[in-house]
N, C-alpha and C positions, 0 to 999 in steps of 0.2 A: 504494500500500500504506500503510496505516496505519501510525503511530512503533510503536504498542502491538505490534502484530501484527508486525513486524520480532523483537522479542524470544521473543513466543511464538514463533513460528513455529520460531527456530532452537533454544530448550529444545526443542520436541518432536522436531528431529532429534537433540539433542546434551545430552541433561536431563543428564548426568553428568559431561557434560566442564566444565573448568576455565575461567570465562567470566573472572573478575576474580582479578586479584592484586593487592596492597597492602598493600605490608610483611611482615607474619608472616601478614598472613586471606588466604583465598583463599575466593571463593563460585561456585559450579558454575551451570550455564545453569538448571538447576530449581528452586533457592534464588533464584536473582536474580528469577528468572521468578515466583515464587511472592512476594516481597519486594515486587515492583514490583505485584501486583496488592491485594498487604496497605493499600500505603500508595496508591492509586485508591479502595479503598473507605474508608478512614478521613476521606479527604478528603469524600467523599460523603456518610458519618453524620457530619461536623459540619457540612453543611449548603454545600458548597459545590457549586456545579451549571458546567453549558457556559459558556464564557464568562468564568466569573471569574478572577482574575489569582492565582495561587501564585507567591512568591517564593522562591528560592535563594541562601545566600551560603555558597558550601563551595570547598577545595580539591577534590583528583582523588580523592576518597572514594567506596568503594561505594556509601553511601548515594543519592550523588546522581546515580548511574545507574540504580538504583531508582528513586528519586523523577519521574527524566525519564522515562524509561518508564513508569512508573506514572502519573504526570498526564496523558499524552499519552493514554491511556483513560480518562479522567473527561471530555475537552474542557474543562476549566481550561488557562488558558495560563499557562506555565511562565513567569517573569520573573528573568534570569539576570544577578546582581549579582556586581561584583567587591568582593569584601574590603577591596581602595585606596580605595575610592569614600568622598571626607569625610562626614560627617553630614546636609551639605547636599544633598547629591547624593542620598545613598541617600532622605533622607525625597523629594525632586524625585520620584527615580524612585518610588516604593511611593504617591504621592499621585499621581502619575497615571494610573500602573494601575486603582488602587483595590486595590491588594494584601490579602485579607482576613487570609494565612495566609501566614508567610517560616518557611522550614525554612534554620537556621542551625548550620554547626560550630560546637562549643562555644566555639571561641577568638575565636569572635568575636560572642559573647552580650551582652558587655557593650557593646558598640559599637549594637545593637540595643535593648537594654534603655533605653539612656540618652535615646532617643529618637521610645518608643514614644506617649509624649504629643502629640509632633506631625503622627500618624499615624493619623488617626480609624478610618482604614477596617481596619487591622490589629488581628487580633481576638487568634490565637492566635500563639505564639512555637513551634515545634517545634526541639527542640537534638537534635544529632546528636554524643552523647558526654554527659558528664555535665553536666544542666541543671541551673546554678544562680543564674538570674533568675525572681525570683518569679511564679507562673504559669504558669514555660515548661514543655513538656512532653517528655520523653524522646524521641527518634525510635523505639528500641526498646517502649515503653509505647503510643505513638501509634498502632503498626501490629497491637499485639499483639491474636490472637484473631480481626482480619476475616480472609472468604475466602479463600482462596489460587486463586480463578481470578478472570477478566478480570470489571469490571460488567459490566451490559445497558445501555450508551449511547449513543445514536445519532448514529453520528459519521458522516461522508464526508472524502474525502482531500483536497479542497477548503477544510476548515476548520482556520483557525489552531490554532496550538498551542504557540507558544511564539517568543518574543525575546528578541534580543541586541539591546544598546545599542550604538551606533556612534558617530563624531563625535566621539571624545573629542581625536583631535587636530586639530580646524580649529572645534571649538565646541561648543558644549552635546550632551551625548549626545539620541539621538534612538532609538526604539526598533523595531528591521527586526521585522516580523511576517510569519512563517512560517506556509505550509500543512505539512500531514505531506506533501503531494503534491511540492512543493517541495523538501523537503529528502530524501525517498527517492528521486526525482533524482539529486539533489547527493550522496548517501550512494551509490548505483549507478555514478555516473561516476567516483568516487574511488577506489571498488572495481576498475575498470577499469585506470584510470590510472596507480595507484597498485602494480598488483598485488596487492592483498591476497587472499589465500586463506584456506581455512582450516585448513591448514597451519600456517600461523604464527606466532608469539609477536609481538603487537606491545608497543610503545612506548608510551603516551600521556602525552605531556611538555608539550605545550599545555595551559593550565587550560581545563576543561570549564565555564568559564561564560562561556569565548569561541564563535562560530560553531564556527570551525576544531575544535574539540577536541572538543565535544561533541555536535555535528548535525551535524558530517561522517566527521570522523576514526573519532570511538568509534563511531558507529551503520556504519562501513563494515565497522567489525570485528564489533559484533555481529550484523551481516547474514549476514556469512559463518561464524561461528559459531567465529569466530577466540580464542584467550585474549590477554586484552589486559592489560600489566602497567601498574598506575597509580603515578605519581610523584606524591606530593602537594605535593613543592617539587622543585625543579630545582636539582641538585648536579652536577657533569660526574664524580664520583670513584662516586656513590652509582648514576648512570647507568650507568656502566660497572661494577659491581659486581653490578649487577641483571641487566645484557646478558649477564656472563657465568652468571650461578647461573640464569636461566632461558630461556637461546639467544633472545633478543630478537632478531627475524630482520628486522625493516620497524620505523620507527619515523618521523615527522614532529613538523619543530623550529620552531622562529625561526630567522634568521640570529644573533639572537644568542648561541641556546644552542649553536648551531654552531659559532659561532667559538671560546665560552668550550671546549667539548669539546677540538678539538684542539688550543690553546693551553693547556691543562690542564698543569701540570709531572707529573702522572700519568699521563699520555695514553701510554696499552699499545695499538696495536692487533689483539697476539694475544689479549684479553681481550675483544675489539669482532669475535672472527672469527665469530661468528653473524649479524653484520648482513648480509644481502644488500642491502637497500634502504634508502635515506632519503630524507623528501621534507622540502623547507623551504620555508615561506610565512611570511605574518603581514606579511612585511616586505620590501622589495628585497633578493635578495643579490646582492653585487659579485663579479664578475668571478675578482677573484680569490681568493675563499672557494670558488668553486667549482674554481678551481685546485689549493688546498689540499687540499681531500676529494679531490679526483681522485688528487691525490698522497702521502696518506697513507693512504688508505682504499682502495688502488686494486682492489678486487675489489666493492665495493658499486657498484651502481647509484644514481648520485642523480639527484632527478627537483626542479628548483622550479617553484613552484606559486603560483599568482594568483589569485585573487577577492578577493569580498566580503562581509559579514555578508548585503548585500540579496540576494546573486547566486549564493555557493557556485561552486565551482573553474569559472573560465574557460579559463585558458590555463596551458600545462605546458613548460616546458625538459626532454627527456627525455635519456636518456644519449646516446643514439643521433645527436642533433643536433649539425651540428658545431659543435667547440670556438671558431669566429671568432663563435660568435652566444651565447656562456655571457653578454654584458652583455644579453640579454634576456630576456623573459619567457617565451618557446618561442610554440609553435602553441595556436589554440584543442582546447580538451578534445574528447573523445569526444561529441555531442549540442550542443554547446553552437553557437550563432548569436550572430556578435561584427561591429561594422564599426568605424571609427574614420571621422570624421565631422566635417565645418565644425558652426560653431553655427546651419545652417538645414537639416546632418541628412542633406548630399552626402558621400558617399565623397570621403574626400581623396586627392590623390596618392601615389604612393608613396615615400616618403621624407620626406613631409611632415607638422606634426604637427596631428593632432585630439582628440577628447575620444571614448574608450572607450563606445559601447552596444552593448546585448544583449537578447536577447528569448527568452523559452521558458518552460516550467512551471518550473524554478527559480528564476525569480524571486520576491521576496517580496510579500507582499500590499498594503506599503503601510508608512510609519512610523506608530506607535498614535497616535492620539488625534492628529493633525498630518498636517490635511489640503494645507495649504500646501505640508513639504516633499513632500508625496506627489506634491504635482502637479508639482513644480520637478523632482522625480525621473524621472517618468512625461511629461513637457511634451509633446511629441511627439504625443502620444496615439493612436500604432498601436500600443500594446505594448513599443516599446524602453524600457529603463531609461539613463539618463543618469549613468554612475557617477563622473563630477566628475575621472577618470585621463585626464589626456594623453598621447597614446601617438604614436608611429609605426610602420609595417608596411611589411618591405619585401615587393619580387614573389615571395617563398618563405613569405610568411604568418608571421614572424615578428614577433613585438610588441615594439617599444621603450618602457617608461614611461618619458615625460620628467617627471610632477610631477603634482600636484591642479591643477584650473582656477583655485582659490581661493589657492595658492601661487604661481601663476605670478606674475613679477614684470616688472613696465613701468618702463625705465627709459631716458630720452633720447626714451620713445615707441615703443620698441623691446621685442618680448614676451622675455622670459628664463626658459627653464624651468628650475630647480633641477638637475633629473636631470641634465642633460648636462654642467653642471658640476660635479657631483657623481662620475657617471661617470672625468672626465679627473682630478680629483682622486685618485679612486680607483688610479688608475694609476701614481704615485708607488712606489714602494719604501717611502718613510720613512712609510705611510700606509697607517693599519689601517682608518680608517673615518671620515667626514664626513659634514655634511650643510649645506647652503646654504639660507640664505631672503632676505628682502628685506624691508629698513625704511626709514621716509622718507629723502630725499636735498633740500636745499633745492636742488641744482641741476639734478637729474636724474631729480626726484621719488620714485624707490628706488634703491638700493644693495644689492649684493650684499654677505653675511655668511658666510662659510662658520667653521664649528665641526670642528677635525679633532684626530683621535686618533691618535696617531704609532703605527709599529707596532713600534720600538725602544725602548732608553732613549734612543739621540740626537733630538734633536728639531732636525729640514732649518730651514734658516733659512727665514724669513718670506719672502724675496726670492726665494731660489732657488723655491718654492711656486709665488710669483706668476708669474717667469719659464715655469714648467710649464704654467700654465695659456695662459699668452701666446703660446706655441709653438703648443698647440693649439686654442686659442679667439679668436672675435673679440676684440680689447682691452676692448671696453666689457662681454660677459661676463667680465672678472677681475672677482675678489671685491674688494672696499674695503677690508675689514675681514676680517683672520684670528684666530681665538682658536685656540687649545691648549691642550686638556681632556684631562681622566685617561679618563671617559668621555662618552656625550651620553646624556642621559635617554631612554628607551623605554615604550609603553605596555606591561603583557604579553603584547598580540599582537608584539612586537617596533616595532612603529610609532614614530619618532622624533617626538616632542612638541615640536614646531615651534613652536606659540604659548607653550609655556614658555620656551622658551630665547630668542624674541623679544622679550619680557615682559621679561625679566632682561639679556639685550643692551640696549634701551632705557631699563631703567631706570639700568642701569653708563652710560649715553655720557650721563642727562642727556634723552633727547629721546618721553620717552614720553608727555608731549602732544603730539608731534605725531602719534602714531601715530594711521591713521584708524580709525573708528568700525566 
């Protein structure tokens, strides 16, 4: 099924019911539907055709579910920017698209403006709110006057339509390119998975210029023709304000916005009694975050949830799975074909760890314009994707992530996944959340780092930690080095930003030449 046609389709069941909220607007399935075909054609009378790259830099705004909708019927691919992204990045990405046309929140016009000189191929600025960079054009003014039904342009489900940039924490963002084929997939399985009906008030507290939020989440709600309430920033007080004034019934988070919820000094959860469901990805959650919700929440269903920008939902922790397996990632999804695998592509043991592929119509077509990673992605070349996650499975089909391939750390000669010490870490009392990496060792070539967040004000001694880990781990897995941090940096899929905090380790001890290349 087509992105475009997902939208229609569910205006002509449901033109009157209530598709978006945000804030004080609310826009109905035959406004959005009518919105989304406004800003398809306008693209088209300036001269854009199949193929070319439209840019997005917006919070969780109606506009930019219009807008996705509405590109995804022109065949322009959608190019989905984050507002954090420096100067350097954005013009990186928009030069190698060939971006002609970026539809930008106004709060962040001048961040665009300032660097529209180094961006030959960007023609027009569209501002969504009041445009005041010379040239740019209103989003209301941009749309006003075209048709309110679908173009005439000949699409198949087969053709791209839209990327999210990946990689931001192990290296240069890279951009996953989607079929509509692929992500109505991924948008169906999640509807499954997830339960979403259309029934329900959901959440969307993910920014929609991630995968998760806008090609999976929001298009599962607008499949089922669901009303979906949009957060344009993440408040756990304004969360639950919203849950209660419009029965927010499902909703899907980060672990981090999970955790900040019910460590909230506000956290009511007769205010939260509409939630039945919550699902969380983006990020690993620990063990015992999902103890937490179990425990505070304890009439919601929670469900975590695994993929990738290239892959869309793999594997699912469901309620129903027992509580000795909440440190994993659950069973593969509904459709989905998962093995875990040596590096020559054999089924490993059970218990043992390999690298995560998968194969099926959700996968994506390729990184743009980088056919290198494409192939490193694809190596194999029967169809699996190589998704860089080390994992384990045991004989009940459940998935352990131990770490990226590109994290794992050799030390004495000996491989060291992150996760696992990460996990035991996690298990502490005085320990709200960590994360381990590895940097040079002159005697052992890496050393382990672990970065932890006490979950008190007392903060467990250094020794008593290491003793913790020593109890349960080989010796040469203890960490070398402990810091205690207020928090650890995140990307906002939740992702902890490893090469930052490596970066900043190395350069505090002194030894960032030796860091390899």
């Amino acid at each position: 099924m087509l992105t475009g046609e997902i939208l229609r389709a569910s205006a002509r069941r449901n033109a009157n019911r209530t598709a978006l909220i945000c804030g004080d607007r609310s826009m109905s399935y035959g406004a959005l539907d009518a919105t989304a075909s406004r800003f398809a054609h306008a693209l088209l009378r300036r001269g854009l055709a199949k193929g070319d790259a439209v840019a997005a830099m917006c919070r969780n705004l109606p506009e930019y579910v219009a807008l996705h909708f509405g590109n995804a019927r022109t065949g322009c691919l959608l190019v989905n920017l984050m507002p954090a992204y420096a100067p350097d990045e954005i013009v990186t990405i928009l030069n190698l698209t060939g971006a002609r046309l970026i539809v930008v929140e106004a709060d962040f016009q001048d961040k665009i403006a300032a660097l529209r000189d180094r961006c030959p191929d960007l023609r027009d600025v569209v501002v969504i709110g009041e445009a005041g960079s010379d040239g740019a054009i209103p989003f209301d003014r941009f749309t006003a006057g075209q048709p309110e039904t679908p173009p005439t342009v000949a699409l198949a489900d087969s053709d791209p339509y839209a990327m999210t940039f990946t990689g931001g924490t192990t290296g240069r963002p890279k951009g996953a390119l989607v079929s509509h084929r692929a992500r109505f997939v991924s948008t169906w399985t999640t509807a499954i998975e997830h339960e979403v009906t259309g029934e329900d008030v959901i959440g969307v507290l993910t920014p929609l210029y991630h995968a998760m939020g806008l090609l999976i989440w929001l298009q599962s709600a607008i499949l089922n023709g669901t009303t979906s309430v949009l957060l344009a920033g993440w408040d756990p007080d304004y969360f639950t304000e919203q849950t209660a004034r419009h029965r927010i019934s499902n909703a899907l988070m980060v672990p981090v916005q999970l955790r900040q919820l019910l460590g909230d000094g506000h956290f009511d959860p007769h205010r939260l009694a509409s939630l039945t469901r919550i699902g969380c990805g983006g990020a690993i959650t620990p063990p015992d975050l999902v103890a937490e919700v179990n425990g505070k929440l304890p009439t919601v269903r929670f469900i975590n949830h695994y993929g990738q920008s290239e892959t869309g939902p793999l594997t699912l922790f469901k309620p129903w799975h027992p509580r000795d397996r909440a440190g994993t990632i659950g069973r593969t999804a509904v459709g989905v074909d998962l093995s875990v695998v040596d590096p020559d592509g054999n089924e490993v043991a059970t218990g043992e760890v390999g690298e995560i592929i998968t194969r099926g119509p959700y996968l994506m077509e390729g990184y743009f314009r980088d056919p290198e990673e494409t192939a490193l992605y694809f190596r194999s070349g029967d169809g699996w994707g190589w998704t860089g996650d080390l994992a384990t499975i045991d004989d009940e089909g459940f998935v352990t992530l131990v770490g990226r391939s590109k994290d794992m750390i050799v030390s004495g000669g000996v491989n060291i996944y992150p996760r696992e010490v990460e996990l035991v870490l996690e298990k502490h009392s005085a320990v709200s959340e960590c994360t381990v990496f590895g940097v040079p060792d002159p005697r052992w070539g890496e050393a382990l780092v672990a970065y932890v967040v006490c979950a008190g004000r007392e903060r467990p001694g250094e020794e008593a930690l290491l003793a913790h880990c020593e109890s349960r781990l080989a010796r040469f897995k203890r960490p070398k080095y402990l810091r205690f941090v207020s928090e650890i940096p995140k990307t906002p899929s939740g992702k902890v930003q490893k090469p930052r905090l490596r970066e900043a380790f190395l350069k505090e001890e002194g030894l960032q030449d030796a860091a390899p290349g």
